[in-house]
C-alpha positions in Angstrom: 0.0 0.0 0.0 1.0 3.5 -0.3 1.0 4.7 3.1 -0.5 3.0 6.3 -3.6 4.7 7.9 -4.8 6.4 4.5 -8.1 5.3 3.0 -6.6 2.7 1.0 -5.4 1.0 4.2 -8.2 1.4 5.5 -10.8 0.2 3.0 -8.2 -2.5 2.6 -8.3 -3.6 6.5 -12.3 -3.3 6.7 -12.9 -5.4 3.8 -10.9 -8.0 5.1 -11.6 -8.1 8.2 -15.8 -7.7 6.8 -14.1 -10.9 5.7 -13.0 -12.8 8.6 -9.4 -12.5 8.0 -6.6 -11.3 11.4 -5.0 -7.9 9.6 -2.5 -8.2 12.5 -1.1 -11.0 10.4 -0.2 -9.1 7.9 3.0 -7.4 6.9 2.1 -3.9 5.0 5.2 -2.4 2.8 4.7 1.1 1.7 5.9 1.6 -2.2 5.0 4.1 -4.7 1.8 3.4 -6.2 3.4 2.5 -9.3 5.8 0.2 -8.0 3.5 -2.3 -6.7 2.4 -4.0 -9.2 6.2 -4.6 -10.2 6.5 -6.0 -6.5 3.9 -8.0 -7.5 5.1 -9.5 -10.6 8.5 -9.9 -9.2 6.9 -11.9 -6.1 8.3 -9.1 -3.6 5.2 -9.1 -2.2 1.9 -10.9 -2.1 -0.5 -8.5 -3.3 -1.1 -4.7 -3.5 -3.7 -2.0 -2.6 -3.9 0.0 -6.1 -6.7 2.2 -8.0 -7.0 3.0 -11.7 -5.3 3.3 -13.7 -3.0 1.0 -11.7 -5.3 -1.9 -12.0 -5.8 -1.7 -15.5 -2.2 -1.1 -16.5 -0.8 -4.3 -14.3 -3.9 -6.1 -15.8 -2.2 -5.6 -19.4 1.2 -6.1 -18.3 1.0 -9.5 -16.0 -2.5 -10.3 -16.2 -2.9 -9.3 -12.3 -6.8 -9.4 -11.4 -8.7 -7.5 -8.8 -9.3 -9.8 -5.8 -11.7 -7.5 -3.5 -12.5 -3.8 -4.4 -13.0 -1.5 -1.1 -15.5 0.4 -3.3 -18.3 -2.4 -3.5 -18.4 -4.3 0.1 -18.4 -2.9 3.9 -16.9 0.0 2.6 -19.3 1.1 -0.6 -19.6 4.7 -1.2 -17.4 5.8 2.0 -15.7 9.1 0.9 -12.1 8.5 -0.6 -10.9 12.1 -1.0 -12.1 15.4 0.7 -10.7 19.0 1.7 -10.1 21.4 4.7 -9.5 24.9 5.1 -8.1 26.9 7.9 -8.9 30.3 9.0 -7.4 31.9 5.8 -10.4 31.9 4.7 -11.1 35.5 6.7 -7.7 36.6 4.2 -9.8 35.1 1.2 -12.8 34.9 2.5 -14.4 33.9 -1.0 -11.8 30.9 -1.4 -13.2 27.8 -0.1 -16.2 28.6 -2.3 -14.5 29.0 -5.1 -12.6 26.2 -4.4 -15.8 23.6 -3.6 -17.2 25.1 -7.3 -14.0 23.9 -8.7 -13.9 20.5 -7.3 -17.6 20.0 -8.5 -16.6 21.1 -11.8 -13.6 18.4 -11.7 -16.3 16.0 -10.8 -18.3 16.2 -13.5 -15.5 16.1 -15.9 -14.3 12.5 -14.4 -17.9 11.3 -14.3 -17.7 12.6 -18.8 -15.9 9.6 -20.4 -15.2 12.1 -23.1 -13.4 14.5 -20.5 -12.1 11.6 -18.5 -10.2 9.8 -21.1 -7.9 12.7 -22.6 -7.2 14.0 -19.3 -5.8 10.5 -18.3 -3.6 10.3 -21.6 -2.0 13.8 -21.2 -1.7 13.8 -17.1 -1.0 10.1 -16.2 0.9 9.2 -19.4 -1.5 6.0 -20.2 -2.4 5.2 -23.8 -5.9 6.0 -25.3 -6.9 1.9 -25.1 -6.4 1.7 -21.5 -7.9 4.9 -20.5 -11.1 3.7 -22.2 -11.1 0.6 -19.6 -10.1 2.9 -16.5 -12.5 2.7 -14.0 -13.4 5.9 -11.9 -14.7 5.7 -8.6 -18.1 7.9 -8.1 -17.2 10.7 -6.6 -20.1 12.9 -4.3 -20.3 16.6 -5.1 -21.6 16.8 -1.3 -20.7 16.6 2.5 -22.8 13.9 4.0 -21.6 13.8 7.8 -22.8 10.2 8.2 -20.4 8.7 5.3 -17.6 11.1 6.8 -18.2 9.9 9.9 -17.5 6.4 8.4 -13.7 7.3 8.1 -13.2 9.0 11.5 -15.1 5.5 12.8 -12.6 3.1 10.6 -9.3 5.3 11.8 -10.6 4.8 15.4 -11.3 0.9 15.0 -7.5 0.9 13.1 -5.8 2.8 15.5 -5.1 5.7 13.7 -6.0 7.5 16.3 -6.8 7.0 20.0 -10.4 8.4 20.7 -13.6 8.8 19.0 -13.6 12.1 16.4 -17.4 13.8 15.6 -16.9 15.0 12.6 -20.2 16.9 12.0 -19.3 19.9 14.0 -16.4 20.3 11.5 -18.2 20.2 8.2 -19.6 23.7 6.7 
């Protein structure tokens, strides 16, 4: 995985454990993103925590398949990106608006196939085929407290950190 007690760790740890398997067991190594489906390959390590376009690109290079996607099972539609601001905002006090108008506009250009796809070629470097197969997760144009909540919840059940974290007096 790319760094322990991000969403990717975890989604990863919830599924599993959703799946009756001891996550103590296991030895996490932090790589790259792109290096772990070379660790892979190379039998460095037993399997990786990757998204797209990572999934498709080691799919054409070693046939590696998908064994459990954090985006269908105990953790379906749990927020995997989001945003803070500080009290800057009284410098710019216009910012974080402009900023959440932004981010919804990025939105519906990955949720556009016709957007999506170019943007992948020129930004990540991936060829037109495999952009065409990249898989997006859904992301929400909205706060919703309870589905935040959901990742203070799995950080407190992970130990990521040591007591329970409201999260709704936070959100705007």
């Amino acid at each position: 995985m790319t760094s322990v007690g991000s969403i990717s760790d975890l989604g990863a740890m919830s599924e599993l454990r959703a799946r009756n398997v001891d996550t103590s067991k296991i030895q996490w190594v932090q790589l790259p993103m792109p290096e772990i489906g070379p660790a892979i390959q190379r039998g460095d390590v037993d399997g990786g925590v990757i998204v797209e376009p990572y999934i498709q690109l080691n799919n054409r290079a070693f046939n590696a398949l998908p064994i459990l996607d954090v985006a269908l099972g105990a953790t379906a539609r749990i927020p995997l990106s989001g945003y803070v601001a500080r009290s800057q905002t009284d410098e710019t006090p216009n910012a974080v608006d402009r900023f959440v108008r932004a981010l919804r506009h990025g939105i519906d250009d990955v949720s556009d196939r016709e957007v999506l796809e170019p943007l992948l070629v020129k930004y990540l470097g991936i060829d037109a085929d495999t952009a065409k197969h990249v898989r997006i997760a859904q992301f929400p144009k909205d706060l919703d407290a309870d589905q935040i909540q959901r990742v203070a919840d799995l950080m407190l059940q992970f130990a990521v950190i040591n007591r329970r974290l409201d999260v709704k007096p936070m959100l705007r």
